[in-house]
C-alpha positions as CSV (number, residue, x, y, z in Angstrom):
1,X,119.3,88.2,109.2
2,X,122.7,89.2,110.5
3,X,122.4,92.2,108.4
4,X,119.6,93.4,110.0
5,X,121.3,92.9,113.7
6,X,124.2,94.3,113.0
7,X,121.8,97.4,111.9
8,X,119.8,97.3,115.2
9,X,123.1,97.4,117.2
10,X,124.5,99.8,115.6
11,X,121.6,102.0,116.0
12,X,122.1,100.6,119.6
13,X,125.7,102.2,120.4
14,X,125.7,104.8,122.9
15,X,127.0,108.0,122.7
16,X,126.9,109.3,126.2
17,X,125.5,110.9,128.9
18,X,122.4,112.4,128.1
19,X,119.1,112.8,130.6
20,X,117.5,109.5,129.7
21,X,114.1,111.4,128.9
22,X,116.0,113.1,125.8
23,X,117.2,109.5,124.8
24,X,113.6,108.2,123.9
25,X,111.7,108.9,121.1
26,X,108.6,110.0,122.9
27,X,108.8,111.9,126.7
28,X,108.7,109.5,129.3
29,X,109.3,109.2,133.0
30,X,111.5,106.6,134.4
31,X,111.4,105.6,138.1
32,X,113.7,103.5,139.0
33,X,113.6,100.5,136.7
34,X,110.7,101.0,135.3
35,X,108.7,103.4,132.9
36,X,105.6,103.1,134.8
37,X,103.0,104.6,131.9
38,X,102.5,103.0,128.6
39,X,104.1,104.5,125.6
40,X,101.7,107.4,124.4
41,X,99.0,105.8,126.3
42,X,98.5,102.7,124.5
43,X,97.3,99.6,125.3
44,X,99.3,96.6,123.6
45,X,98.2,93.7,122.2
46,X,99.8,90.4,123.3
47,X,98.7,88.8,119.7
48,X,100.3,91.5,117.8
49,X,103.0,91.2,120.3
50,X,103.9,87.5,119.8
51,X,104.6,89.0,116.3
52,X,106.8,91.8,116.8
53,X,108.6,88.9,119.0
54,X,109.0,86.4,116.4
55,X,109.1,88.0,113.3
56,X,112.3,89.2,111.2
57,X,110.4,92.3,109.7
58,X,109.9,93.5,113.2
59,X,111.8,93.0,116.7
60,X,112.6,89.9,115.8
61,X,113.7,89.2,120.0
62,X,113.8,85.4,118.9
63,X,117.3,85.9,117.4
64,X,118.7,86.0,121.0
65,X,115.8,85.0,123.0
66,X,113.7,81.9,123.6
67,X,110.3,81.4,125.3
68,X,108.7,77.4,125.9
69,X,105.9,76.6,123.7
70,X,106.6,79.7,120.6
71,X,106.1,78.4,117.9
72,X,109.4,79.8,116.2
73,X,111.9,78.0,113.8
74,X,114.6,79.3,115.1
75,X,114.9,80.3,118.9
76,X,118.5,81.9,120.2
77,X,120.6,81.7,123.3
78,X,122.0,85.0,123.8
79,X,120.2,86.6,125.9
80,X,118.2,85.0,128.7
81,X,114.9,83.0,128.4
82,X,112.1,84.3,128.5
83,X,110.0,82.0,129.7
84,X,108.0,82.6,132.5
85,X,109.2,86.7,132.5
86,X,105.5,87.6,133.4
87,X,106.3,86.4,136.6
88,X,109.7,87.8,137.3
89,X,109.3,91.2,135.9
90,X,106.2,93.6,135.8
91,X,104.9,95.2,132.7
92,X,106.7,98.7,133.6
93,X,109.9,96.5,134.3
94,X,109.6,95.0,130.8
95,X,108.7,98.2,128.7
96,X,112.2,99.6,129.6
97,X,114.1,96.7,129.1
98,X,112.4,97.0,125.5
99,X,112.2,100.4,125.3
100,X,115.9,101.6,126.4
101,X,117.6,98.5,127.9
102,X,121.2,100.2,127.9
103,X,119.4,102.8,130.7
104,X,119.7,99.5,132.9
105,X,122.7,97.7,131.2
106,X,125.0,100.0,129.7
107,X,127.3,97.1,128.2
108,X,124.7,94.9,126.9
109,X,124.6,94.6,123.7
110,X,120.4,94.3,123.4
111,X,119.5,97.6,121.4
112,X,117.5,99.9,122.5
113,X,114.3,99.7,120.6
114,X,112.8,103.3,121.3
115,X,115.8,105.2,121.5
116,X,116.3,107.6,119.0
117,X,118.7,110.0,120.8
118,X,122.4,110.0,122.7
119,X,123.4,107.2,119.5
120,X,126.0,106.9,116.9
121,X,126.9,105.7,113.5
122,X,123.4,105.3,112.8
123,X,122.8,105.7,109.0
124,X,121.3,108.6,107.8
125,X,117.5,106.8,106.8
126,X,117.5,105.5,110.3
127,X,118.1,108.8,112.1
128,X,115.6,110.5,114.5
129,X,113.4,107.1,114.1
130,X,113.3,104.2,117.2
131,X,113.7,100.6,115.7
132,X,110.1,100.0,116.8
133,X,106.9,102.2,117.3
134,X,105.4,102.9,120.5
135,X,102.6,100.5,119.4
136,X,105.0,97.9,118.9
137,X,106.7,98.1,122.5
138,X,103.4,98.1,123.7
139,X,102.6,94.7,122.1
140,X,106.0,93.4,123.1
141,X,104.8,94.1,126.5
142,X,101.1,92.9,126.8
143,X,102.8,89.3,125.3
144,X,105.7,89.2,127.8
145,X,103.9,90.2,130.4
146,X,101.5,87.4,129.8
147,X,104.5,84.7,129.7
148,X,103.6,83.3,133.2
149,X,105.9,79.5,132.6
């Protein structure tokens, strides 16, 4: 489990300065804090989401994050709860947290799931791809977004 972390935040670390629209693995536009259009126009999936959340294979957000009522084994404290973020944050809000969180929080050490540019020491199998697939995000968002407390 740690192994695959440290993997995700190393594939994290930023390089630096780079036009954020270069840094993600797809074109998109980002207005303020948000990336207002879904991720190569897809529409997520909270169910699927719940499982990109949860499971080790995939984002596996549980390892730092906790949300009431997910039925997880393990739930972690690192970052903030997620409970109720459906009410604190839109759905554009979320996807770039998910999508490129160090665009918003340079120092944090939550990687960057769809970045694939503006990176170092990223091994050479993981170059050039994003930790998780537009679909994915998309998922991530349609479950958060539904996390109303």
């Amino acid at each position: 489990m740690m192994r695959a972390f440290a993997a995700l935040l190393l594939i994290a670390l930023p390089a630096c300065n780079q036009p954020s629209d270069t840094r993600l693995a797809t074109p998109v536009t980002i207005e303020a804090d948000t990336i207002p259009k879904s991720l190569m126009g897809l529409t997520g999936d909270a169910v699927r989401g719940e499982k990109v959340f949860a499971e080790r294979e995939q984002g596996h957000c549980v390892l730092c994050h906790a949300i009431d009522g997910l039925d997880a084994d393990f739930q972690g404290d690192v970052g903030p709860t997620l409970t109720a973020v459906g009410t604190r944050l839109t759905p554009a809000q979320i996807r770039l947290r998910v999508a490129d969180a160090q665009k918003i929080w340079p120092e944090t050490v939550m990687p960057s799931y769809y970045r694939t540019g503006d990176l170092n020491q990223v091994a050479p199998e993981y170059q050039g791809k994003p930790a998780l697939t537009a679909s994915q995000i998309e998922d991530l968002v349609a479950y958060l977004s539904g996390q109303e407390g």
